[in-house]
C-alpha positions as CSV (number, residue, x, y, z in Angstrom):
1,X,-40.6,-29.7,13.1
2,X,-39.5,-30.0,9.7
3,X,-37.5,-26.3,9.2
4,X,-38.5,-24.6,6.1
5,X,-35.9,-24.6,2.4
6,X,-33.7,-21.2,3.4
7,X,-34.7,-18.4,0.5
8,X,-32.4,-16.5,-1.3
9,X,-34.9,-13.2,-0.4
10,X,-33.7,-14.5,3.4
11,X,-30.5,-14.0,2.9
12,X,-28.0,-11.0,3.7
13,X,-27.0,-9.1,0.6
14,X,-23.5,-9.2,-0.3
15,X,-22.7,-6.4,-3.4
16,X,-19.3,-7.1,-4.8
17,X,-18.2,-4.1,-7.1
18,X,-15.3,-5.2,-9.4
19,X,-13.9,-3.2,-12.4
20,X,-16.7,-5.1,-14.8
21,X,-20.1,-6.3,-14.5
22,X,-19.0,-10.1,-14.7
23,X,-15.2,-9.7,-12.2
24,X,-16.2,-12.1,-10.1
25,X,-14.0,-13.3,-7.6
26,X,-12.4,-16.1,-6.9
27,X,-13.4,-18.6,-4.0
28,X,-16.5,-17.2,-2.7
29,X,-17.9,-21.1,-2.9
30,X,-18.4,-21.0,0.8
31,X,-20.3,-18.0,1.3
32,X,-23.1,-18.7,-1.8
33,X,-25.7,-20.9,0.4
34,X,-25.2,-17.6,3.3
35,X,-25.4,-14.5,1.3
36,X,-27.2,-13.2,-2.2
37,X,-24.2,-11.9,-4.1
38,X,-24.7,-9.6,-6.4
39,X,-21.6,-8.7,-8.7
40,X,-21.5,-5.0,-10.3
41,X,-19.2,-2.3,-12.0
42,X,-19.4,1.2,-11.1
43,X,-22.1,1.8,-13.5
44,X,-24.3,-0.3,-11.4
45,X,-23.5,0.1,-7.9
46,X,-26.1,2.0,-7.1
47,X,-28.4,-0.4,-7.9
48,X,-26.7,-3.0,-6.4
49,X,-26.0,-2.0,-3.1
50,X,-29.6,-1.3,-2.0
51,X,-30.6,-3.6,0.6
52,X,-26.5,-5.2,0.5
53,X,-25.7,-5.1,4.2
54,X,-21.7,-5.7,3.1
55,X,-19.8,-4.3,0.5
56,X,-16.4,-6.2,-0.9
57,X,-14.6,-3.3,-3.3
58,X,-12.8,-6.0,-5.3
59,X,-11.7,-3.1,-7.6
60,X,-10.1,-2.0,-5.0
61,X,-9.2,1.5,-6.8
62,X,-12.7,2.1,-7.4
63,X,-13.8,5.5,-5.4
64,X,-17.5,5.2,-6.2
65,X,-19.4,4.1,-3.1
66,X,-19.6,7.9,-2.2
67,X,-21.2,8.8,-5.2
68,X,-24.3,6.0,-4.5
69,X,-23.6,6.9,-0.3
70,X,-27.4,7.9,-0.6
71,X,-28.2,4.6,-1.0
72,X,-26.8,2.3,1.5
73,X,-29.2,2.1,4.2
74,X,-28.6,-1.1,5.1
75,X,-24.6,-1.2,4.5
76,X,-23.0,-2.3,7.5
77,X,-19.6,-3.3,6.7
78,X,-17.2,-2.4,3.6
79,X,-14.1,-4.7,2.5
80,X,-11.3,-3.4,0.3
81,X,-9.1,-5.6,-1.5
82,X,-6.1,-3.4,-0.5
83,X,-3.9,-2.2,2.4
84,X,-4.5,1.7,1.3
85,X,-7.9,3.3,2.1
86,X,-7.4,6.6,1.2
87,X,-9.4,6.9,-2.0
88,X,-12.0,5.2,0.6
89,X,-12.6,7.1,3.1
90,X,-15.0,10.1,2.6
91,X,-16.5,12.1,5.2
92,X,-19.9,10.7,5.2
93,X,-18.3,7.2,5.5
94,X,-15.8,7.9,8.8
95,X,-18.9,9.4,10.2
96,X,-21.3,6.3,9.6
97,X,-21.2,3.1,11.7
98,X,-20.1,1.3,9.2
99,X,-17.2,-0.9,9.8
100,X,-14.0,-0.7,7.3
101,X,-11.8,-3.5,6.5
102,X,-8.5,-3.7,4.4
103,X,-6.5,-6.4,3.1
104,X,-3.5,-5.9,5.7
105,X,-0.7,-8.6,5.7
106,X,-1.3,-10.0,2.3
107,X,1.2,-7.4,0.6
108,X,3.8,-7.3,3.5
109,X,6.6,-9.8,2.5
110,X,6.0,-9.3,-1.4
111,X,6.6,-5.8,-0.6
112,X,9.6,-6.1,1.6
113,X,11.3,-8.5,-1.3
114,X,10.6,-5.7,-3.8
115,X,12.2,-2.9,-1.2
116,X,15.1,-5.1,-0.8
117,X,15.4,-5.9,-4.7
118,X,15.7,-2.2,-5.0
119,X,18.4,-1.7,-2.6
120,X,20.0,-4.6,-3.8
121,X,19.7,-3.1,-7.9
122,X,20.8,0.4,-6.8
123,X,24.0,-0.8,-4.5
124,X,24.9,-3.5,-7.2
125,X,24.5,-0.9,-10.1
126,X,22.3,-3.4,-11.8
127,X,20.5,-0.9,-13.9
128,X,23.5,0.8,-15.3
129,X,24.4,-2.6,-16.0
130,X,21.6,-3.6,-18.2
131,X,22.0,-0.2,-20.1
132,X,25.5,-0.8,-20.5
133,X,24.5,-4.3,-22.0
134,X,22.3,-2.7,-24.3
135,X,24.4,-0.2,-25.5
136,X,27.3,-3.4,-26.0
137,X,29.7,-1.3,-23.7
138,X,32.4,-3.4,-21.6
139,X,33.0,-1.1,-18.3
140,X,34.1,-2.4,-15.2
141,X,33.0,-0.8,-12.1
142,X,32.8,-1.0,-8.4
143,X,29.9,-1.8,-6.4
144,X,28.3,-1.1,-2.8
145,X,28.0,-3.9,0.1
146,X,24.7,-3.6,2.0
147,X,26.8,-5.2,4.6
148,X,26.5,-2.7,7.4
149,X,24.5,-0.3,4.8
150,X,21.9,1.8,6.7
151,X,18.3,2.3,6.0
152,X,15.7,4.7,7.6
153,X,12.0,2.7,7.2
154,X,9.3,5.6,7.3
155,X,6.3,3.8,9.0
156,X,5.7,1.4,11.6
157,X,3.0,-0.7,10.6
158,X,2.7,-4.0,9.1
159,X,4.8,-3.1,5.3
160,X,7.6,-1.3,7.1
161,X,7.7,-4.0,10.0
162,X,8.4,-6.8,7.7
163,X,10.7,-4.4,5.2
164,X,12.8,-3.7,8.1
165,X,12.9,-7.7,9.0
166,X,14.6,-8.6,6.4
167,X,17.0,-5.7,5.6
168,X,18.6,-6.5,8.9
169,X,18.6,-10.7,7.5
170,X,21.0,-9.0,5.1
171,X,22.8,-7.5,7.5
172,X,21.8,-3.7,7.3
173,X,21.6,-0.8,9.8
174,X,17.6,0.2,10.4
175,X,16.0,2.4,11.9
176,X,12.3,3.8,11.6
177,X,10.1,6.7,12.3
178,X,6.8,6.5,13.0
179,X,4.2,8.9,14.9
180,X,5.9,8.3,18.7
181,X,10.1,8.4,19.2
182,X,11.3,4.7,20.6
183,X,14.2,3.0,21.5
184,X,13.1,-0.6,22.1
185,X,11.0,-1.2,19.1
186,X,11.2,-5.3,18.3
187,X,11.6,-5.0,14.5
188,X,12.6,-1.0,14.2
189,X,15.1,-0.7,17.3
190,X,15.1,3.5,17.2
191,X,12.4,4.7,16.2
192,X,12.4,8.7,15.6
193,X,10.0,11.3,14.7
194,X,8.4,11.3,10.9
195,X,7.3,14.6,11.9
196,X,10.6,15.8,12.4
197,X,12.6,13.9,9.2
198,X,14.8,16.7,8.5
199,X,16.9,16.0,11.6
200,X,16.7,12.2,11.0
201,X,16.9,11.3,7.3
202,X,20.9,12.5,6.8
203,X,22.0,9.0,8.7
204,X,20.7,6.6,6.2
205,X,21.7,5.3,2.7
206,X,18.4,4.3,1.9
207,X,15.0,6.1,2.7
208,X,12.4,3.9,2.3
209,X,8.5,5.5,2.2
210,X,6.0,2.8,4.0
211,X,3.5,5.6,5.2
212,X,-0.5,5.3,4.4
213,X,-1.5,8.2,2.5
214,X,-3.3,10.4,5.3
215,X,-3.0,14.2,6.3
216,X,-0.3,13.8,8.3
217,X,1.8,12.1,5.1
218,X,0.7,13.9,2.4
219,X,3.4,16.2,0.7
220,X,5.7,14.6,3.2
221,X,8.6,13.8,1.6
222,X,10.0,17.4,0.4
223,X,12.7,20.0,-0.4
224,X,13.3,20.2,3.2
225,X,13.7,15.9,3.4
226,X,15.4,15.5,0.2
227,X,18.0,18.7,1.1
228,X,19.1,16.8,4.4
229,X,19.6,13.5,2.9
230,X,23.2,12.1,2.9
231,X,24.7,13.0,-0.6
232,X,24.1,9.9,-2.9
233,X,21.7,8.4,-0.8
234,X,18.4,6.8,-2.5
235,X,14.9,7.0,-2.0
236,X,12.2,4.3,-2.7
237,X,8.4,4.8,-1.9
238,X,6.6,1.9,-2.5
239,X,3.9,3.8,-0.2
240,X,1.3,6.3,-2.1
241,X,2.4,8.6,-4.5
242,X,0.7,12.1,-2.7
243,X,3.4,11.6,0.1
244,X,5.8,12.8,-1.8
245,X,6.4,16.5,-3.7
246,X,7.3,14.7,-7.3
247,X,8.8,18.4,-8.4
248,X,11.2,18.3,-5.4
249,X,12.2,14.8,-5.8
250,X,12.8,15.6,-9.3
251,X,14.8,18.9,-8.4
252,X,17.2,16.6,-6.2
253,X,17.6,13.8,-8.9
254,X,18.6,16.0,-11.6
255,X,20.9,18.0,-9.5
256,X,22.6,15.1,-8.4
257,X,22.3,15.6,-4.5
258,X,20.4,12.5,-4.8
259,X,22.2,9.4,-6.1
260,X,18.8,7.5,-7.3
261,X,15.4,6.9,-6.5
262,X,13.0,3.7,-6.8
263,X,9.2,4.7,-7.3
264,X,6.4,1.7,-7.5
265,X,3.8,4.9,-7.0
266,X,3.2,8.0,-8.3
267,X,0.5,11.1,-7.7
268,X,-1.0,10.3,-11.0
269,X,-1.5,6.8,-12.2
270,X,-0.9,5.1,-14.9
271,X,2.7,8.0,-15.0
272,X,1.7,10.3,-17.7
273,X,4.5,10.6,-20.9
274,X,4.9,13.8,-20.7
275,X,6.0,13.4,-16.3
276,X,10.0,14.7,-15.9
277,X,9.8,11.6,-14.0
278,X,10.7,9.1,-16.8
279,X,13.8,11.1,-17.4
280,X,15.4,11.7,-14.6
281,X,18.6,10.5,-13.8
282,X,19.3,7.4,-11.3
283,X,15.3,6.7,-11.1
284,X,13.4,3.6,-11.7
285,X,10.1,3.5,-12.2
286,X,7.8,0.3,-11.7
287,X,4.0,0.4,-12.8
288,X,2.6,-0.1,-8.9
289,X,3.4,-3.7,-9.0
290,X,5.5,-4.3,-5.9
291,X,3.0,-6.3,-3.8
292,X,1.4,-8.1,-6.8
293,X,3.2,-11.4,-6.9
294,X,1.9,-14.3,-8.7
295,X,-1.3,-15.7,-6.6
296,X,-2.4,-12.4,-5.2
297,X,-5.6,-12.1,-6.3
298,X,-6.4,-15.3,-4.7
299,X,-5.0,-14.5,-1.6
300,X,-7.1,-11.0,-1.5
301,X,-10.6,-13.3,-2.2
302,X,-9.3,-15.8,0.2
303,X,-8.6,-13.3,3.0
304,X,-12.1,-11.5,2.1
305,X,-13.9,-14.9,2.7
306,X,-12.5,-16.1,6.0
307,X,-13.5,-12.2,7.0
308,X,-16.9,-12.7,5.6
309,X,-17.5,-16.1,7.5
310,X,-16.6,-14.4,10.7
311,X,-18.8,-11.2,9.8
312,X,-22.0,-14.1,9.4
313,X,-20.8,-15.8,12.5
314,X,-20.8,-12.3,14.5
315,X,-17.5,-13.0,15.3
316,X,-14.7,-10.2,15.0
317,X,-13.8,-8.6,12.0
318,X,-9.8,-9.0,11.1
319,X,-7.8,-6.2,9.8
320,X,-10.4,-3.2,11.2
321,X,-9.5,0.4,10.4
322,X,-9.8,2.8,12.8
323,X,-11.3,5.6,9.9
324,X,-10.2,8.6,11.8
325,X,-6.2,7.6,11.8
326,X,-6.9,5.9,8.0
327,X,-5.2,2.8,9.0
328,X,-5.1,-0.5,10.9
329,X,-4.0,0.4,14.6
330,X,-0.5,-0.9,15.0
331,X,2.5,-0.6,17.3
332,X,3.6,2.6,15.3
């Protein structure tokens, strides 16, 4: 017997909410004869995502879906183009069935170049070089080998995995600290406490941030952590802006205990003009942009489609979140 044409009212409803009515992603070609797409800002997500079964927050900053919460029914599984999911994950939402996904592993290497860059800038003076350039001032200086440097990667998952990868292809000291103390860890080696980095933070040159942003991590990174670092050393957070207490990492910058910090995110986004941030001495600031390397957006709709196929084919979902912890189960 002759099967009848497929409908589009057949279909599963697929609402994709993107930071305009018409930010349609890329590559979605092989999911438009298996799903009605419907494309949406914020102003009309609640219209769009009754009946949608999935949910693909392409702007991935967006933190609507609990404001329209009261009308997804039918919602079954939510995609964020991101590795954070901490504007995400609202009560109502860890407490559904609903299934979370993230966009784990497409940042991790662009992310570890940029942590490395930064090490690289702040132990080659690189900054003070380009102001000296601009101010036409000839100064010879010395500068720091990473050789043998040592660096303490907060976080064990994916992001501080492949940042501590290649810090040690340059030849540096690493260690990490994550939720459970190791000694065996393949890509950490020691891993200590984060809950205890007072005691661990005073070995390393370089503290590098790669925590998600949950209850555990936020306000992390305080007086009390920036007091025991080694004199000099530098910080970089390249992690979420609310793990670190911007008033005490300003306090140790501009008293000098700190020799320089790298920031890519801040508590309030874009940095406000008026933030003590901007001025203080030996910081860099970077508008957010360490994972976003040329291509990315097509590698976020890519990964979101292969997901998608697998979601229609009831196969397993990549990259799951377990919404309690806030993140993608990991080693860490």
């Amino acid at each position: 017997m002759t099967q009848p044409p497929v409908r589009d009212a057949d279909l599963p409803v697929l609402a994709v909410l993107g930071r305009h009515a018409d930010d349609l992603p890329p590559h979605l070609g092989p999911l438009e004869d298996r799903v009605q797409i419907r494309v949406t800002d914020e102003a009309g997500l609640a219209e769009a995502v009754q009946g949608a079964r999935a949910l693909f927050l392409w702007d991935f900053f967006s933190s609507s879906l609990e404001q329209v919460w009261e009308h997804c029914e039918d919602l079954e599984w939510v995609h964020v183009a991101a590795a954070g999911v901490d504007k995400l994950l609202f009560p109502a939402l860890r407490d559904s069935p609903v299934v979370v996904t993230n966009a784990r592993g497409t940042f991790d290497r662009p992310i570890a170049e940029f942590v490395l860059g930064a090490v690289l800038a702040r132990a080659k003076r690189l900054h003070e070089s380009a102001e000296l350039q601009r101010q036409h001032i000839w100064e010879h200086r010395e500068t720091a080998s990473v050789q043998g440097a040592t660096a303490l990667v907060v976080g064990t998952g994916a992001i501080a995995r492949e940042i501590a990868r290649l810090l040690r292809a340059v030849g540096m000291q690493v260690r990490g600290a994550g939720r459970r103390e190791r000694e065996d860890d393949p890509d950490l080696g020691t891993v200590v406490s984060s809950a205890h980095l007072p005691e661990h933070v005073g070995w390393a040159d370089h503290v590098i941030n790669a925590t998600p942003l949950t209850e555990q991590t936020r306000g992390l990174f305080d007086a009390s952590v920036f007091d025991a670092m080694a004199p000099g050393a530098h910080f970089v957070n390249i992690g979420r802006g609310e793990s670190v207490v911007e008033a005490d990492l300003v306090a140790a910058l501009e008293g000098r205990h700190l020799g320089g910090a790298s920031l890519d995110v801040f508590v309030t986004e874009p940095l406000p003009p008026q933030s003590p941030l901007w001025d203080c001495p030996g910081l860099v600031i970077s508008a957010h942009l360490s994972g976003d390397v040329v291509g990315w957006r097509d590698t976020l709709a890519r990964q979101f489609v292969d997901n998608a196929l697998r979601w229609l084919d009831g196969a397993d979902l990549h990259n799951v979140v377990d919404k309690e912890l806030g993140y993608v189960r990991s080693a860490g």
